[in-house]
C-alpha positions in Angstrom: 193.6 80.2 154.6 197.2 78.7 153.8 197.3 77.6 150.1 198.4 74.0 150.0 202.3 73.1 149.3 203.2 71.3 145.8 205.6 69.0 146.7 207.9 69.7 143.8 210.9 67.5 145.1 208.9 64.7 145.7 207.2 65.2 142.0 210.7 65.2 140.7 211.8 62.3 142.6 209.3 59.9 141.4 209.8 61.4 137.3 213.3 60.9 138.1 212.5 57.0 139.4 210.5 55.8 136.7 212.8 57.7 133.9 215.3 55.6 135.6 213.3 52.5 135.2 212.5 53.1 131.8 215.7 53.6 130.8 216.5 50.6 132.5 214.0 48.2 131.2 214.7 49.6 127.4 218.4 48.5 127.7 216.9 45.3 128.7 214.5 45.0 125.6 217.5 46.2 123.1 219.5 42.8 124.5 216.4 40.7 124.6 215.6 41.6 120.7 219.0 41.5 119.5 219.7 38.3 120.8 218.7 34.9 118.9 215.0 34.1 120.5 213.2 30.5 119.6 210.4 30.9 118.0 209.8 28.2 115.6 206.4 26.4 116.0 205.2 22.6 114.7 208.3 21.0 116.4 207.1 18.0 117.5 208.1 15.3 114.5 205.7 13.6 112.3 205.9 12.1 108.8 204.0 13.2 105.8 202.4 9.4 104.8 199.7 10.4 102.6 199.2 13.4 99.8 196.6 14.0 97.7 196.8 17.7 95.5 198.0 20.0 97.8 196.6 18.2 101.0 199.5 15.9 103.6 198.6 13.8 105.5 200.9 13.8 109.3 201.4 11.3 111.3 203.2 12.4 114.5 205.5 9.7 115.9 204.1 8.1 119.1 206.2 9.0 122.2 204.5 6.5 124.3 203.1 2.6 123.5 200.2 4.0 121.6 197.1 2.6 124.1 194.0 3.2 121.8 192.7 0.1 119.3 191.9 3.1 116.6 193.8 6.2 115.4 192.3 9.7 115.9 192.3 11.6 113.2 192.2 15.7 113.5 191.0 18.0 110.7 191.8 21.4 111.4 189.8 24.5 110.1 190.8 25.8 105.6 191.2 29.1 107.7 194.6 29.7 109.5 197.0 26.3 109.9 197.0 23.1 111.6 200.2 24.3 113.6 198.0 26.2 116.5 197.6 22.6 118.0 201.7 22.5 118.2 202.5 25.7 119.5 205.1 25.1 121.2 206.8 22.6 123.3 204.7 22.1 126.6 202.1 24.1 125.3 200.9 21.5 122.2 197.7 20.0 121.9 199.6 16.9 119.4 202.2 16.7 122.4 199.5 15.8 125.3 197.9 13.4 122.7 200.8 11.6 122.1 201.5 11.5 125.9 198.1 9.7 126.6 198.8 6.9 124.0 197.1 8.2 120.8 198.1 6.9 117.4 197.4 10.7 116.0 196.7 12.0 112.3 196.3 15.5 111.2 195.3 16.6 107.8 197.0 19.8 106.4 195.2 21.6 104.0 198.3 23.5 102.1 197.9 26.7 100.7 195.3 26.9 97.4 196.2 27.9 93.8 193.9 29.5 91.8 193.5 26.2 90.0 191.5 25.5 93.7 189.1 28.5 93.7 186.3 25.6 91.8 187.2 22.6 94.9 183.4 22.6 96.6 182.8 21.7 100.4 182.0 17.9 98.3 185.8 18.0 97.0 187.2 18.6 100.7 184.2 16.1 102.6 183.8 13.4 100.0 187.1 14.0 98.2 190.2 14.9 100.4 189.0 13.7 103.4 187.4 9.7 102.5 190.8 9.1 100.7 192.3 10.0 104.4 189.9 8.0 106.1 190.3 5.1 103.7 194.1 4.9 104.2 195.0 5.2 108.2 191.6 2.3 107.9 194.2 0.2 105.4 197.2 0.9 107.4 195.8 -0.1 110.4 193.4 -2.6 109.3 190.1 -1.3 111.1 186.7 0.0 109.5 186.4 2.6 111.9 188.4 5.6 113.4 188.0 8.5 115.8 187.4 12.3 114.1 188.2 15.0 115.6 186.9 18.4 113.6 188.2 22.4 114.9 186.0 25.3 113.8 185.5 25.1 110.1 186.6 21.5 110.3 184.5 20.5 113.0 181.9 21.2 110.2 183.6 19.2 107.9 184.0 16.4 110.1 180.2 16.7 111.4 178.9 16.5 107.8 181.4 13.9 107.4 180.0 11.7 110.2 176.2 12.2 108.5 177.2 10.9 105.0 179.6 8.5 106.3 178.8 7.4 109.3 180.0 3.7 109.3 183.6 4.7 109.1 183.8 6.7 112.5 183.7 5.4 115.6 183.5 8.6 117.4 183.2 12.0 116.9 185.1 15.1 118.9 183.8 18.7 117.8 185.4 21.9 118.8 184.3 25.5 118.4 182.4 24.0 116.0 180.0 25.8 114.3 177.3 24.4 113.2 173.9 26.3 114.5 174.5 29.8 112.5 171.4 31.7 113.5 172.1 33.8 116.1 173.1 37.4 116.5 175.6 36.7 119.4 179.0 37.1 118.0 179.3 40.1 115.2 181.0 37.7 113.0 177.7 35.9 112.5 175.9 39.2 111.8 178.6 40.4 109.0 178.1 36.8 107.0 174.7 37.9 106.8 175.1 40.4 105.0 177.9 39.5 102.7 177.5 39.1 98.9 179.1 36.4 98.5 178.8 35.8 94.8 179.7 39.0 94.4 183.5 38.2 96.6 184.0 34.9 95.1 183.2 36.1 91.8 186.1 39.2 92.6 188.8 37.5 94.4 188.2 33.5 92.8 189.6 32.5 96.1 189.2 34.5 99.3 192.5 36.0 100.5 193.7 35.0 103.8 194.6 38.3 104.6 191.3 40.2 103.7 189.7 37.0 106.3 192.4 38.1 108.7 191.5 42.1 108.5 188.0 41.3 108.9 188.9 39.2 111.9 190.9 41.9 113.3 188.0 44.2 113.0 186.0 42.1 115.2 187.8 43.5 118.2 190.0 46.3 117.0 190.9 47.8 120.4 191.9 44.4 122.0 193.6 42.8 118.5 195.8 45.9 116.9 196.1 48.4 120.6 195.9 46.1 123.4 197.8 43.5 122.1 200.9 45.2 120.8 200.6 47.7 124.0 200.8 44.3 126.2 204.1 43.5 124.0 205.8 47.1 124.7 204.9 46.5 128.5 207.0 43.4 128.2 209.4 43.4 125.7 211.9 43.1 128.4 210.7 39.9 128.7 212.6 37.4 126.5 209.9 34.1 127.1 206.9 36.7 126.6 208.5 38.0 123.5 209.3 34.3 122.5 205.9 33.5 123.1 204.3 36.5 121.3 206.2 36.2 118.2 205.1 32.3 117.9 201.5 33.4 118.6 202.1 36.3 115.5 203.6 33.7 113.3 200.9 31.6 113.3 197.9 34.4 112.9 199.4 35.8 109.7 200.6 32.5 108.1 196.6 32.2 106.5 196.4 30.4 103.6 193.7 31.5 100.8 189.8 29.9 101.0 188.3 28.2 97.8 186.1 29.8 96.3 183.3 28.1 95.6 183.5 26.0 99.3 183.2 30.0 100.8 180.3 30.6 98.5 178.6 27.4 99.5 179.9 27.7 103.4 178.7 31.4 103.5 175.0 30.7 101.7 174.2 27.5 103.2 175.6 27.8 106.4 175.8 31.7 107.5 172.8 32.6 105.5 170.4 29.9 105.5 171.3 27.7 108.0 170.8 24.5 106.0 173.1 22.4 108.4 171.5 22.3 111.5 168.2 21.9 109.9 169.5 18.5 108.1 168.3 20.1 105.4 172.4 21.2 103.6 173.0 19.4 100.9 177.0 18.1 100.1 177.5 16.1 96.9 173.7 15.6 95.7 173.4 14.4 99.5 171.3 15.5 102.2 173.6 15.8 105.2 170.9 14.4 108.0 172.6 14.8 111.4 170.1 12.1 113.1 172.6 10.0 110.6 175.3 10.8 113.4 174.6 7.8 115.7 178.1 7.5 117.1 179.7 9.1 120.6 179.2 12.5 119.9 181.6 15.5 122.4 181.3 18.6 121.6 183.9 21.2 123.0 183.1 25.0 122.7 184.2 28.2 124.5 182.0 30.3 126.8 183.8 33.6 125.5 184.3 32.5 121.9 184.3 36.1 119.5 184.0 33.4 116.7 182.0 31.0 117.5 179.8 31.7 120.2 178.2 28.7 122.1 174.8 29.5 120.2 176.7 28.5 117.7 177.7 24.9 119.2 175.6 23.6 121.4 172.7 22.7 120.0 174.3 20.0 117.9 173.9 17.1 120.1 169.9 17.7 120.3 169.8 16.9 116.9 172.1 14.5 116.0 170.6 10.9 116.3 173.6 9.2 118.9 172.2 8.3 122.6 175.8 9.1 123.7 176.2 12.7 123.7 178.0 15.4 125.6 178.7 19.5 126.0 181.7 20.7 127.5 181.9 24.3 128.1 185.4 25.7 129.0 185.8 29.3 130.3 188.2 31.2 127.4 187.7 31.8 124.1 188.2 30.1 120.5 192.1 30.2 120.6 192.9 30.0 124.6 191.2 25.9 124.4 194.3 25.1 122.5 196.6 27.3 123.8 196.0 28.6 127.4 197.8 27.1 130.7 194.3 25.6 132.5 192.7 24.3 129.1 195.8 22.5 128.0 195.5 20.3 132.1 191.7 20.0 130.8 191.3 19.6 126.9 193.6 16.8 125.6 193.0 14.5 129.2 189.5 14.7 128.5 189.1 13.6 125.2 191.7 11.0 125.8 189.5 9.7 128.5 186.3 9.9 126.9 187.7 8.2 123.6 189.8 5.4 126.2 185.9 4.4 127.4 184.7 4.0 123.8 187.4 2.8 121.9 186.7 -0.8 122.6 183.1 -0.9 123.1 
C-alpha cells in the first residue's frame, strides 16, 4: 500500500501566508498605538449645582426642550463610577435621556477618605441623598421627582422610596439587588461567607481594587484571558482599541467603599436578607417595601454574573404599588448600559414609561 504524500509545499505556503499576514497586521497595530486615539469618557456637559462632603451633584444640559413636568434623578452604584452611563458619544445612557426630553440629575459619589470609613447606609439614604432630593424639588418647584437607582444604588433608591415615599413620583430599578438569597451567581455565595467585621475592621474602608480582584475572580478565564486575547486579535483595529481602552478606564477607576455601609450592606443584605423581608432597618427605621406605592420598573439582566435575576425580580411582589413592571433584557449587568441593541431598548423605554406617568 502507497504511504500517503505530505504536502510539504502546500504546508509551507500557508506558514508562509499567515507569517505574511501577521507581519502585516502587527505593522498595522504599531501605527494604530502610536498614534493619538480618543479615549476620554463623561463627555457629554453638565454642571456640578449641588455638593455636599465629597458627593456633586450633575446636571447635564438639556439638548432638546426638556418634555417631562419632573426631573429624573439617577443614583449610580458606591462601587465603580457614574461615568459607565456616558461612555462614550453614541453609546451614553445620559445622551439618549437627554434626547427624549429629560431634565436629568446624577449623583456622584467621589472617592472616600478615611474620614468616610464611619458614613452608614443612613448617612448615604437619609443624609446625601434627601439633601439631593430636597434641592432639584426647590429648584424646580415640585414635591415629587422620578428615581432611578443602578445596582447598589438601585438599593439605595429602593430603601429610599420606603422611608420616603411622598417625595418620588416614580421609581426605575436596574440590576438591582434586592432579594439576596439565592445561590445563582457565585458572588452571592462568597458574601456568605465573608467576615465582614473582620475586613472593615482591617481595611476601615474597603479598597476598590481588592472589590475589583474579587470581581475579576468571578470569571477569570473570560475577565483576565479572553478579554485581553480579544484585544491582541484586534489591536489592528483603531475604534476597537478606542473602545477597549474607554471600557478599561472606567473598570479600574473604583473608588473605595465605607466601611461601616459594607458592614451593614454585607450583614443585612448578603447575609440575612433583611431587605426583601421589610424587615432592614436604616436610621432606627424599618424599611417596609409595601411603603413603595408609586410606579415601580424594574430592569435586570437575564445573564447578569452580579446580579442574577433571583436577585431582582421579586421586588415588585412585595412592594405595595398596583403599577408594577419586569423587564428582562438578554445581556448581562454592564452590556444594558453599554451594548448596541440595549442602548435602541433601555433609555426609550423608561422615557416612555415615565412620559405616561409623569402627569398622572
Amino acid at each position: 500500500m502507497e504511504k500517503p504524500k505530505i504536502p510539504v509545499e502546500l504546508i509551507l505556503g500557508k506558514l508562509a501566508e499567515d507569517a505574511e499576514k501577521a507581519h502585516s497586521r502587527v505593522q498595522k497595530a504599531s501605527d494604530v498605538l502610536l498614534q493619538d486615539l480618543e479615549t476620554s469618557i463623561a463627555q457629554t456637559p453638565y454642571d456640578v449645582v449641588f455638593q455636599e462632603d465629597r458627593v456633586k451633584l450633575k446636571y447635564y444640559k438639556p439638548s432638546t426642550a426638556v418634555d417631562y413636568k419632573r426631573p429624573l434623578l439617577v443614583v449610580y452604584a458606591l462601587i465603580n463610577r457614574e461615568t459607565m452611563l456616558d461612555l462614550q458619544p453614541g453609546r451614553s445612557v445620559v445622551e439618549n435621556f437627554l434626547k427624549c426630553g429629560i431634565d436629568l440629575y446624577m449623583i456622584d459619589w467621589g472617592y472616600p477618605t478615611r474620614k468616610d470609613k464611619f458614613l452608614t447606609i443612613d448617612d448615604h439614604v437619609n443624609g446625601y441623598m434627601d439633601s439631593v432630593v430636597d434641592f432639584i424639588c426647590e429648584k424646580h418647584g415640585v414635591d415629587q421627582i422620578n428615581l432611578m437607582g443602578i445596582c447598589m444604588g438601585g438599593t439605595f433608591s429602593v430603601i429610599y422610596s420606603a422611608l420616603h415615599p411622598e417625595k418620588i413620583k416614580n421609581l426605575v430599578t436596574t440590576v438591582t439587588p434586592t432579594n439576596f438569597d439565592t445561590d445563582q451567581g457565585l458572588l452571592h455565595v462568597w458574601m456568605q461567607a465573608v467576615d465582614a467585621d473582620r475586613v472593615v475592621d482591617t481595611f476601615g474602608n474597603l479598597p476598590g481594587d481588592f472589590l475589583n480582584f474579587g470581581f475579576l475572580l468571578l470569571n477569570p478565564a473570560r475577565l483576565m484571558i479572553d478579554k485581553y486575547v480579544g484585544f491582541m486579535e484586534n489591536m489592528d483595529n483603531k475604534a476597537f482599541v478606542e473602545n477597549f481602552v474607554r471600557m478599561e478606564k472606567w473598570i479600574f477607576d473604583s473608588p473605595d467603599v465605607p466601611g461601616e455601609t459594607f458592614r451593614q450592606f454585607l450583614k443585612d443584605c448578603y447575609q440575612k436578607n433583611l431587605l426583601i423581608q421589610s424587615k432592614m432597618e436604616v436610621g432606627d427605621k424599618r424599611v417596609d417595601l409595601k411603603n413603595i406605592t408609586m410606579p415601580l420598573l424594574n430592569f435586570y439582566g437575564k445573564y447578569d454574573h452580579l446580579v442574577p435575576p433571583e436577585a431582582c425580580e421579586l421586588l415588585t411582589q412585595k412592594v405595595g404599588s398596583s403599577d408594577t413592571e419586569d423587564v428582562c433584557l438578554d445581556t448581562g449587568h454592564i452590556g444594558i448600559y453599554v451594548s448596541s441593541k440595549c442602548q435602541r431598548e433601555f433609555a426609550p423605554k423608561i422615557a416612555k414609561w415615565l412620559k405616561e406617568r409623569d402627569r398622572e
